[in-house]
C-alpha positions as CSV (number, residue, x, y, z in Angstrom):
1,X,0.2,-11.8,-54.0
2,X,-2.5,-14.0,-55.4
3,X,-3.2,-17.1,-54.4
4,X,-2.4,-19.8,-57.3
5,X,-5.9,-21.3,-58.5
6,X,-6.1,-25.3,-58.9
7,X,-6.9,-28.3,-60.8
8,X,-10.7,-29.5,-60.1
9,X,-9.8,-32.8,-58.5
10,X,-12.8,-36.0,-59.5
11,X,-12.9,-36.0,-55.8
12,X,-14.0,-32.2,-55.2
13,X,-16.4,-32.8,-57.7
14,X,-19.6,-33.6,-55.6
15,X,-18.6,-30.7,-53.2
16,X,-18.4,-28.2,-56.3
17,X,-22.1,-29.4,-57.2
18,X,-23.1,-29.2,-54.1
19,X,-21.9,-25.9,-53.7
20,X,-23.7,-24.6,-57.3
21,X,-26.1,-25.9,-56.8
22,X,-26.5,-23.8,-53.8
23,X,-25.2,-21.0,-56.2
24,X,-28.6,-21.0,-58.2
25,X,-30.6,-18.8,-55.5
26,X,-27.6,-16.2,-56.0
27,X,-28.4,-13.4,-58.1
28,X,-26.3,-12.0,-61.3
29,X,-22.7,-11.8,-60.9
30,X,-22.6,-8.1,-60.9
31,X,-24.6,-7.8,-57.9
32,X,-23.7,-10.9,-56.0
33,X,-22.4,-10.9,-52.9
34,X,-20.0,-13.8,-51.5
35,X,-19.7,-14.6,-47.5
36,X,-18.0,-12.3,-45.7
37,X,-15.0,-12.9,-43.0
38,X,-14.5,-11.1,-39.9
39,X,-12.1,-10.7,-37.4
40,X,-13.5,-9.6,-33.9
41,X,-10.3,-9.2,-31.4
42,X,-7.1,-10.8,-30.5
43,X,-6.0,-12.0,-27.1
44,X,-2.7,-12.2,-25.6
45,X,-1.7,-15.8,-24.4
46,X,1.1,-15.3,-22.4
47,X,3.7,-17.5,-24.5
48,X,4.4,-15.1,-27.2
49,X,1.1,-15.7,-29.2
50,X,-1.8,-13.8,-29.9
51,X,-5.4,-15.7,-30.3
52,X,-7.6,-14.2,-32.7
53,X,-11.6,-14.8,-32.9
54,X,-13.1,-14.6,-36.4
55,X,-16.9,-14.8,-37.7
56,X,-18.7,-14.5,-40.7
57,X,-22.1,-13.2,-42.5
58,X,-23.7,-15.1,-44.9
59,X,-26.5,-13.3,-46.9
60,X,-27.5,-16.6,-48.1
61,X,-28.8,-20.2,-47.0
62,X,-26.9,-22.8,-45.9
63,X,-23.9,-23.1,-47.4
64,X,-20.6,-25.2,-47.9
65,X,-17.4,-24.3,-48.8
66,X,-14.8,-26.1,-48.2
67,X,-11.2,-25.4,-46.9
68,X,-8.9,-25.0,-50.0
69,X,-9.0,-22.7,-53.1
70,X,-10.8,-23.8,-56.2
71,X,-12.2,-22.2,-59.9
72,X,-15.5,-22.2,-57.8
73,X,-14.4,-20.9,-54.1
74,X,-11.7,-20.5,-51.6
75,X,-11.8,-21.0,-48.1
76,X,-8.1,-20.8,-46.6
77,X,-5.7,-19.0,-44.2
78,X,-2.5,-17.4,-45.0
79,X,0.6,-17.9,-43.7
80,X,0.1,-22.0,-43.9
81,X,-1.4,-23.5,-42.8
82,X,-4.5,-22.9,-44.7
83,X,-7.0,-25.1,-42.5
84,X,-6.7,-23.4,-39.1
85,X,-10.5,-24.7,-37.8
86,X,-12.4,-22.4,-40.1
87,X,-16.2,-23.5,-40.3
88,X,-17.0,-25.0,-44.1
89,X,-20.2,-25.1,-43.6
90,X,-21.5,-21.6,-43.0
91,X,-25.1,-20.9,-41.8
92,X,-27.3,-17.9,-43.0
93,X,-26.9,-14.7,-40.9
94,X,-23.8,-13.1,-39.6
95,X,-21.7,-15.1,-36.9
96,X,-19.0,-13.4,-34.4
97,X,-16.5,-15.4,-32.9
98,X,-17.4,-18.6,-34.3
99,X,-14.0,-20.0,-34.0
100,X,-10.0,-18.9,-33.1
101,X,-6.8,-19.4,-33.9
102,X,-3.2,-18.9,-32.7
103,X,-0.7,-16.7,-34.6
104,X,3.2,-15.3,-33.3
105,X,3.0,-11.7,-31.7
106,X,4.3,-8.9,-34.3
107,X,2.7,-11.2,-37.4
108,X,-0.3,-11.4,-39.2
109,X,-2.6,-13.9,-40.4
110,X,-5.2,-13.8,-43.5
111,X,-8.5,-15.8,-44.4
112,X,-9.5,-15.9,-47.8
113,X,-13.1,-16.2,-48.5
114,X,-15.6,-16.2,-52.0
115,X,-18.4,-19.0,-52.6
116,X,-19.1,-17.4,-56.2
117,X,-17.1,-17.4,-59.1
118,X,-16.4,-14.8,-60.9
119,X,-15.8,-12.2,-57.8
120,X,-12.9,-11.2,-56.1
121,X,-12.8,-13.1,-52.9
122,X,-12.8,-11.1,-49.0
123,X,-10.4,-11.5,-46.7
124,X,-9.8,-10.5,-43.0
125,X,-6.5,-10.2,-41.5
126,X,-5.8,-10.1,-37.4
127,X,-2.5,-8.6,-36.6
128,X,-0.9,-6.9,-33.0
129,X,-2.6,-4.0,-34.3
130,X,-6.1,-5.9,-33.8
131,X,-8.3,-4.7,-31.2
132,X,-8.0,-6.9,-27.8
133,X,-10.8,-8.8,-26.5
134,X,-11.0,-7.6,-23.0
135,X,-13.1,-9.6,-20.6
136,X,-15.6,-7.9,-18.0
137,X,-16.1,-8.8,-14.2
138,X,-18.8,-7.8,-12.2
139,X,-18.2,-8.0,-8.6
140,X,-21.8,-7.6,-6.0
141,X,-21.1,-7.9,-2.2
142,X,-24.0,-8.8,0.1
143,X,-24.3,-8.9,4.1
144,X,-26.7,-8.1,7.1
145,X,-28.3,-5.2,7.4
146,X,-27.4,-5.0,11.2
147,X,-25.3,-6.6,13.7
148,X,-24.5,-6.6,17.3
149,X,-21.0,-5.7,18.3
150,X,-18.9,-8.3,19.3
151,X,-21.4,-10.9,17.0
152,X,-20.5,-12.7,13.6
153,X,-21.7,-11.6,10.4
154,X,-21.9,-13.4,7.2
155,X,-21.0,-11.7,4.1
156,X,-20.9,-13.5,0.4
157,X,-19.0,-11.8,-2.5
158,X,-19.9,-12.4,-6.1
159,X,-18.0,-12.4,-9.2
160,X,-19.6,-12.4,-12.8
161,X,-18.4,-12.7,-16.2
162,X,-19.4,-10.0,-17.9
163,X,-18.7,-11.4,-21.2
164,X,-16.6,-9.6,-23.3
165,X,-17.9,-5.7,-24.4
166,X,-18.0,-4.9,-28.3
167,X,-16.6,-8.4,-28.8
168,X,-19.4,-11.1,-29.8
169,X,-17.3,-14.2,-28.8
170,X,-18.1,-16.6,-25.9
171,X,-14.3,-16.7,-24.6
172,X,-14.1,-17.9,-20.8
173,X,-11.5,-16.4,-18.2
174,X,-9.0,-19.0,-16.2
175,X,-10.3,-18.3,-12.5
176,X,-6.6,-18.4,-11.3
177,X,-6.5,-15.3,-13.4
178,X,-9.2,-13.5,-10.9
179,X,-7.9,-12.0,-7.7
180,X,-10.8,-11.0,-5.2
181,X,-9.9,-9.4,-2.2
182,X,-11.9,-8.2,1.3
183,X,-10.3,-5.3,3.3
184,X,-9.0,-6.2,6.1
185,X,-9.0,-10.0,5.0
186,X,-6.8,-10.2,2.4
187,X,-6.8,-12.2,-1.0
188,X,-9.8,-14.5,-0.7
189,X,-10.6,-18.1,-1.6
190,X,-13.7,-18.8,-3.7
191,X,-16.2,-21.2,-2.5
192,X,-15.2,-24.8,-4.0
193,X,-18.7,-25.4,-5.3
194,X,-18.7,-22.0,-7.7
195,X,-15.2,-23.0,-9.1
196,X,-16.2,-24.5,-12.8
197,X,-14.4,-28.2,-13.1
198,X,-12.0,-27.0,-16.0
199,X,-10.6,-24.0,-14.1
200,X,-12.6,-22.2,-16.5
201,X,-15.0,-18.7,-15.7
202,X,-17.2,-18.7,-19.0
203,X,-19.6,-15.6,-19.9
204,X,-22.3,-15.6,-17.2
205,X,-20.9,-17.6,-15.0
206,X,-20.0,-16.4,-11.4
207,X,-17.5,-17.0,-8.3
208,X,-18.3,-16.6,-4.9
209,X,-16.7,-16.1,-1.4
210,X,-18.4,-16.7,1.8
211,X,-16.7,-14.7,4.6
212,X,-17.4,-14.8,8.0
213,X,-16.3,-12.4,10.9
214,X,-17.3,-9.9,14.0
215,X,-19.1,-7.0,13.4
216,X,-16.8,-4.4,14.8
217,X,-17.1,-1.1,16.7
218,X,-16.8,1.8,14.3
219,X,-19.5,4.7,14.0
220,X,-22.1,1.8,15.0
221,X,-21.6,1.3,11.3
222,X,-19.4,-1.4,9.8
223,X,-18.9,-1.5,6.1
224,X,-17.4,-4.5,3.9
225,X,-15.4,-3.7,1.0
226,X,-14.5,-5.9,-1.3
227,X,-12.4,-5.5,-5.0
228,X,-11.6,-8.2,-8.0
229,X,-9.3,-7.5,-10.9
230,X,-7.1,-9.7,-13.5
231,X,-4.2,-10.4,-12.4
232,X,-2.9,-10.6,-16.1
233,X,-4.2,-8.5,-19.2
234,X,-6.8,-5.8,-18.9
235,X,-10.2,-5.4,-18.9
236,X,-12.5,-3.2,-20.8
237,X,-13.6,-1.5,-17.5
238,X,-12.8,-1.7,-13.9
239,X,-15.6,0.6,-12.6
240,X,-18.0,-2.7,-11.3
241,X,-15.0,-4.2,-9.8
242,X,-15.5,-3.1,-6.3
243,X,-18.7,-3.1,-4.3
244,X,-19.6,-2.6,-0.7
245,X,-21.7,-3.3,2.0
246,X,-22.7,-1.5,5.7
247,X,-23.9,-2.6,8.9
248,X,-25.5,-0.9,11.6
249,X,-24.1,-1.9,14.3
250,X,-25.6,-2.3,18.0
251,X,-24.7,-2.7,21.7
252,X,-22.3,-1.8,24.0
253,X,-19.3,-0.8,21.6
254,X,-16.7,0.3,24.0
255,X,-13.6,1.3,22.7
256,X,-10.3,1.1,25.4
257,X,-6.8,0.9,22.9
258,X,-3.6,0.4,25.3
259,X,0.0,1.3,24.0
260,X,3.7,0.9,24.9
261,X,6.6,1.1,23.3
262,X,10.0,-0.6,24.3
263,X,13.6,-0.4,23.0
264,X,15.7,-3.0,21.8
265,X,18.3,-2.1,24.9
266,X,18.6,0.4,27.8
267,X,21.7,2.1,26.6
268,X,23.4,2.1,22.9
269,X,26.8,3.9,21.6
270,X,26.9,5.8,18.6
271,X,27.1,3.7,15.2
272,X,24.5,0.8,16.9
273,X,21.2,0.9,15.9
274,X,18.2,1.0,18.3
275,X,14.9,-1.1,16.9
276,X,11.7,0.2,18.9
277,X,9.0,-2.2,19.3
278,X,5.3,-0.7,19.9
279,X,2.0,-2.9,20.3
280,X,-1.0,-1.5,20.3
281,X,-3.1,-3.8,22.3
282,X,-7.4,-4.1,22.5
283,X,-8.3,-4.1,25.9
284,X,-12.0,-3.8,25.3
285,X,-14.8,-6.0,25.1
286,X,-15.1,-5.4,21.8
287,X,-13.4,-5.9,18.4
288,X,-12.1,-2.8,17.1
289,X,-11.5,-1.9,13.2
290,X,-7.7,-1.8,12.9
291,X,-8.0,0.9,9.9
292,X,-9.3,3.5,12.7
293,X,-6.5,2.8,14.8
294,X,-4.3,6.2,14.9
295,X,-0.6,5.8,16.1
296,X,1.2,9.3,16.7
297,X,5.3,8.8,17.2
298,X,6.8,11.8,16.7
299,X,10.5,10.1,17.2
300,X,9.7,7.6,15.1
301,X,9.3,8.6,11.4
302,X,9.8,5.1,10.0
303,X,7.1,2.8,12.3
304,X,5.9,0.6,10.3
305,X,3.5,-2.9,11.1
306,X,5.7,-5.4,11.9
307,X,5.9,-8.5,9.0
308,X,2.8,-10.2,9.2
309,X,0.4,-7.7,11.1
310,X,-2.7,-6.7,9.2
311,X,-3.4,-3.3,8.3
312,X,-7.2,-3.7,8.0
313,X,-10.2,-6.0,9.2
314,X,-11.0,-6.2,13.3
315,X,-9.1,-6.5,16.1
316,X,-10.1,-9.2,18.6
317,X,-10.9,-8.1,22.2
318,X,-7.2,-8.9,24.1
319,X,-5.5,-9.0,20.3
320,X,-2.3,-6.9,19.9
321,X,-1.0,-5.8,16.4
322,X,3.0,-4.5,16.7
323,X,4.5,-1.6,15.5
324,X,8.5,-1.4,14.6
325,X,11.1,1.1,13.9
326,X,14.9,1.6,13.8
327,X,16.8,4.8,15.5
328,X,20.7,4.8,14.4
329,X,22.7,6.0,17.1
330,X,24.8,9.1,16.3
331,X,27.3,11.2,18.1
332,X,25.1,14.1,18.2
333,X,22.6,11.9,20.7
334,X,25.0,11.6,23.2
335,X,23.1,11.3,26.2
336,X,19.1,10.4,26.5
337,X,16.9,9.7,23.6
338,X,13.2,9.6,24.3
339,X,10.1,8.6,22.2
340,X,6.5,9.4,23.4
341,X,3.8,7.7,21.3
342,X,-0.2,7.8,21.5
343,X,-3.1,5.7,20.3
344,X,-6.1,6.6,19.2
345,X,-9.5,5.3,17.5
346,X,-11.9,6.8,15.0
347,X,-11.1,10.3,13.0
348,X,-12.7,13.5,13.8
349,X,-16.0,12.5,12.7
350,X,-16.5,10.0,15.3
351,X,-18.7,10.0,18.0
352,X,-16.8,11.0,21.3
353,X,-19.0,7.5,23.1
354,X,-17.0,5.2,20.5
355,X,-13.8,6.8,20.6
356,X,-11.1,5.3,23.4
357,X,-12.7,5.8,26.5
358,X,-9.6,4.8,28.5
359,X,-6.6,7.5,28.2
360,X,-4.8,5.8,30.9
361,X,-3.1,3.6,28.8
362,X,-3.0,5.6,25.6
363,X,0.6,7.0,25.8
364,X,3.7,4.7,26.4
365,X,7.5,6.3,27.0
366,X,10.4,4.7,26.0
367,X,13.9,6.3,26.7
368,X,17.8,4.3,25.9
369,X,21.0,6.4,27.7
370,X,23.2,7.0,24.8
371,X,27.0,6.4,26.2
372,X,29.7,8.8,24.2
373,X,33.6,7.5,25.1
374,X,34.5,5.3,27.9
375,X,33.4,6.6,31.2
376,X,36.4,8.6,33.1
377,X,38.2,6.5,35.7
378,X,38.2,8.3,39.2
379,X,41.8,9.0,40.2
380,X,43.2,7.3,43.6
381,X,43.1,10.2,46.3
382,X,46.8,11.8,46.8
383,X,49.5,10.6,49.2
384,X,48.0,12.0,52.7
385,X,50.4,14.9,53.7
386,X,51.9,15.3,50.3
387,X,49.4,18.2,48.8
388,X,50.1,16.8,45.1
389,X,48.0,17.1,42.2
390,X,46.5,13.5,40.8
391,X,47.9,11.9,38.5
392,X,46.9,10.1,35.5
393,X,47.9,6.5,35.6
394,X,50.8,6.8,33.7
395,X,51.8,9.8,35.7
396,X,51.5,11.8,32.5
397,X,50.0,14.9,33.9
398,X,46.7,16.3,35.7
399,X,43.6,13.6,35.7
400,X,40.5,15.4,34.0
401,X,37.9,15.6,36.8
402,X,34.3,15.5,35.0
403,X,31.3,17.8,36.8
404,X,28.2,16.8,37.2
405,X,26.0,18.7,34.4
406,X,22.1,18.6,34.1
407,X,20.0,20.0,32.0
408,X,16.2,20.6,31.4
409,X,13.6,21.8,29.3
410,X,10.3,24.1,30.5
411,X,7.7,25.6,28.4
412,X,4.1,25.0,27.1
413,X,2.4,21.1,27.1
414,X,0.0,22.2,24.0
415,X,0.2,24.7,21.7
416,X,-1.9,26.1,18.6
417,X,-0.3,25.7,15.2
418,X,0.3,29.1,14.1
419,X,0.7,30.8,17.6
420,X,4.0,31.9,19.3
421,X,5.5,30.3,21.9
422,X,8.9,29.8,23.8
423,X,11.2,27.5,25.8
424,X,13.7,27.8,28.7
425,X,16.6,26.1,29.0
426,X,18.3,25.6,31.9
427,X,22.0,24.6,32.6
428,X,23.6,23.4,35.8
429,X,26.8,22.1,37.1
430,X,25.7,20.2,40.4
431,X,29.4,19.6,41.2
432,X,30.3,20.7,44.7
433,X,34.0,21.4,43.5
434,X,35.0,20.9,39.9
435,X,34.2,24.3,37.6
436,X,32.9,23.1,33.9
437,X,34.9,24.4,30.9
438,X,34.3,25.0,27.6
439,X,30.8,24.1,27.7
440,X,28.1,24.8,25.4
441,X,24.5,24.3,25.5
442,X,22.7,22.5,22.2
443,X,18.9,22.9,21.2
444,X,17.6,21.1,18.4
445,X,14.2,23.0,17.0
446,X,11.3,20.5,16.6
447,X,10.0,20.1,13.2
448,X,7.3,22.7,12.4
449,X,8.9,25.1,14.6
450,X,11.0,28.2,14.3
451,X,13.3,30.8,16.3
452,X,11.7,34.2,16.4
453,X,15.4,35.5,17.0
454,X,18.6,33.7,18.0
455,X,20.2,34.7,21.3
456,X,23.7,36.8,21.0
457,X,26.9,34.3,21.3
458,X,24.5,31.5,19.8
459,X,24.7,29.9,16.5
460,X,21.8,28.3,14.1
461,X,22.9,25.4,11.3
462,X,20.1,23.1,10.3
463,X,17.9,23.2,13.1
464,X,20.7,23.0,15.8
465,X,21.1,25.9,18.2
466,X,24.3,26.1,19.6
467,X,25.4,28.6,22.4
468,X,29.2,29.1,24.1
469,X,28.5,28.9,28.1
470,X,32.3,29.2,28.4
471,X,33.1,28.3,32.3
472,X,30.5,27.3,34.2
473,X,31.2,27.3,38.4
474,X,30.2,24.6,40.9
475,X,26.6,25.0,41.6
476,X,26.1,28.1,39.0
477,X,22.9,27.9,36.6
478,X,22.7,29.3,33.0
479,X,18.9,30.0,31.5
480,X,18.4,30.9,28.0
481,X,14.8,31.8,27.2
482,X,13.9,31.0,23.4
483,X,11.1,32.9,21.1
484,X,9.2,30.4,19.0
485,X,6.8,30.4,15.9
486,X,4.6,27.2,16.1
487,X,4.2,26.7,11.8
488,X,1.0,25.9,10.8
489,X,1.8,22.3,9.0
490,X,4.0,21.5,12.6
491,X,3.1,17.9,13.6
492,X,1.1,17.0,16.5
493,X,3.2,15.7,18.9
494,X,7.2,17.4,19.1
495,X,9.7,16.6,21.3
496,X,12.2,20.0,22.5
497,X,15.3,18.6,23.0
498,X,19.1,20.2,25.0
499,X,21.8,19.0,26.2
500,X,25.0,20.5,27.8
501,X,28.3,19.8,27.1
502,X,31.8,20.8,28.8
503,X,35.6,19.5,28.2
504,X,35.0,16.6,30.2
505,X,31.7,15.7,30.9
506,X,28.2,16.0,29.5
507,X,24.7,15.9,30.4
508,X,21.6,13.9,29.7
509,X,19.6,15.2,27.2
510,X,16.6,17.5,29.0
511,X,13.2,17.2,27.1
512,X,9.7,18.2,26.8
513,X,6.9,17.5,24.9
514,X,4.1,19.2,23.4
515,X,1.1,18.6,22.1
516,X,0.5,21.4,19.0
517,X,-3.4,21.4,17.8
518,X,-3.9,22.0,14.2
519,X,-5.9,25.0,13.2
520,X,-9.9,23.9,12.5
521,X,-9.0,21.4,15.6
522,X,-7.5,18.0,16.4
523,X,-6.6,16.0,14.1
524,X,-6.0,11.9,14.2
525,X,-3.4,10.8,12.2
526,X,-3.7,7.3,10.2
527,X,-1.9,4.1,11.4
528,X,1.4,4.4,11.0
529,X,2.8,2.5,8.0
């Protein structure tokens, strides 16, 4: 829809004058060319609104139009209202981003624009579908060139504003808006002095962090890495927002992790839940990178940091970072659970002189006796002379007299993934006297392991071997030798695991661990977590 013209006011007079006069240097009408509007981009401002930055190009001098619509020009925004802080005096030359204005998301807005009669006038329109302005940041990290181990280091991270790519405006960025973070450190803190007094990052304009720290033993090289991003709206590209930085590092860089592992209680029932506490502890001389820390718990699928424990960044000589998981107790681990875990440092491309160089203390193992049912009450010894059976305390019938039953585990400490391999079991009733009924004999295959063949009388269902003993007499032994296929994705450290059951008694769980080395050689798994 047109815009309505108006009535000459006297008052608009000496700006109509002004504004032919300025008119005389244009050429003919049929080949003049009025000032030209332009919309550059649109930014989100978080309330709803979009901000749009438009310019202009002027092929003439100095000229003045002012904000309305006339016979002569017109100079106004629609929707209303028409004076959104559009320039009326426009110099020669184009002009990007000389000014913006706010408009409601999912709408439009117009500027109308002619300083000739006679021609139709230009317009340009900013809408959602606008290109965005997106802002760029520039992050450069800095730091010495070598340290000594043990020493602190001073590192400095700078953030630029780019300015704003295909986008001629001079827009700044709200530096609470800027996230810069260090590995290992965390979100970071810009010096006070580089923080602008409005709050406000403008084009050209730069942050920076001073950090301080220990150069740490890793490789005799320590690197600093360091990232920024937005933490609202985009950017127009993210490949200069991380940098980094190495040291070579010196001196005596001796590496000695300790490890242990303790349960929440000595003995749990099933339907409790055990929580297993593991800290890893530097008992060097030197800091330690915690990102080349390796924790291997087999048992413990879920370890995770504890709340609070970094995940990167060194480790103080005597520091301790803890480790946590949960176990829920379950009929089927009736008896003894155990958990072996190991700490390591460095992957395989570590030098062997700045790996641990004290195994003593890098395995810890932690074991909680699983109780299943009240424990059996001994019956009083018959009436001497009398040659009766015992009775239950009620005088019901025959007590149940529990054997003693032990089992145990025997086979290979370290194994090759891919190779075969076996176990033995063994069962035993250690009771002088009391025969053991309807017993059977449990094996749960380790992850990454599988039966060549299952014994005759035995039974496989998801991973649990089960075999019917039957009766077992005082003192007799049962061994069951198993065939088994070490997979090639099997994890390093398993646990075999049997236990023997009968009608009224059962055994601690027999174990044994072993170590499986992958194919191509060891391997160092990341921190747990």
């Amino acid at each position: 829809m047109s815009h309505p013209r108006r009535r000459i006011s006297r008052r608009a007079l000496p700006l109509i004058a002004a504004a032919g006069a300025a008119a005389l240097c244009v050429p003919a009408v049929a080949t003049a060319t009025s000032i030209k509007p332009s919309v550059e981009c649109v930014i989100p401002d978080g309330s709803g609104n979009l901000v749009a930055y438009f310019g202009y190009d002027n092929p003439y001098g100095t000229t003045n139009v002012a904000v309305g619509s006339t016979d002569v020009h017109t100079n106004y925004f629609t929707p209303g209202p028409e004076d959104r802080g559009q320039p009326t005096r426009f110099l020669p030359g184009k002009h990007p981003g000389v000014f913006k204005t706010a408009f409601p998301e999912n709408t439009s807005i117009t500027w109308h624009l002619v300083n000739i009669t006679g021609i139709p006038e230009h317009t340009a329109t900013a809408s959602s579908s606008t290109k965005r302005c997106l802002p760029n940041l520039v992050l450069d990290i800095t730091g010495p060139a070598t340290g000594t181990a043990g020493q602190e280091g001073t590192w400095v991270v700078t953030v630029t504003h780019g300015g704003w790519p295909g986008s001629d405006i001079d827009a700044p960025v709200p530096v609470s808006k800027i996230e810069t973070t260090l590995a290992g450190r965390g979100v970071l803190v810009p010096d006070a002095a580089s923080v602008p007094a409005d709050g406000q990052l403008k084009p050209g304009q730069a942050l920076t962090y001073t950090v301080k720290g220990p150069f740490v033993c890793v490789n005799g090289r320590m690197v600093q890495s360091a990232t920024t991003k937005l933490t609202e709206g985009q950017e127009t590209t993210t490949s200069d927002n991380s940098d980094s930085t190495p040291t070579t590092v010196t001196g005596t860089c001796t590496v000695d992790l300790g490890i242990g592992v303790t349960p929440s209680a000595p003995t749990a029932t099933p339907g409790e839940t055990v929580t297993w506490t593991v800290p890893v502890t530097n008992a060097g001389p030197t800091p330690v990178e915690i990102g080349d820390i390796r924790v291997v718990a087999p048992g413990l699928p879920n370890l995770t940091p504890a709340p609070g424990m970094p995940t990167s960044g060194p480790l103080a000589p005597g520091a301790t970072i803890t480790f946590i998981a949960t176990t829920p107790i379950t009929p089927a681990q009736c008896g003894t659970i155990t958990n072996v875990v190991r700490v390591g440092y460095g992957t395989d491309a570590t030098p062997e002189n700045q790996r641990d160089t004290n195994p003593a203390n890098d395995v810890a193992i932690g074991t909680v006796q699983v109780i299943c049912g009240a424990p059996t009450p001994t019956p009083p010894p018959p009436p001497a002379g009398s040659g009766g059976t015992p009775l239950t305390p009620g005088g019901g019938g025959a007590q149940c007299v529990a054997p003693r039953l032990f089992t145990t585990v025997s086979g290979p400490q370290r194994v090759v993934a891919g190779q075969l391999t076996g176990v033995t079991l063994v069962a035993r009733n250690r009771s002088g006297r009391v025969a053991a009924t309807s017993t059977r004999l449990r094996y749960t295959v380790p992850a990454g392991f599988s039966l060549t063949s299952v014994p005759e009388g035995a039974s496989l269902r998801n991973g649990l071997l089960t075999l019917e003993v039957g009766k077992l007499a005082p003192g007799a032994t049962r061994t069951v030798r198993l065939g088994l296929r070490v997979n090639r994705t099997a994890v390093r450290d398993v646990n075999h695991r049997a236990r023997l059951t009968a009608a009224c008694s059962a055994s601690a769980t027999g174990a044994l661990a072993t170590q499986v080395t992958p194919i191509g050689g060891p391997l160092q798994p990341n921190v747990t977590g």
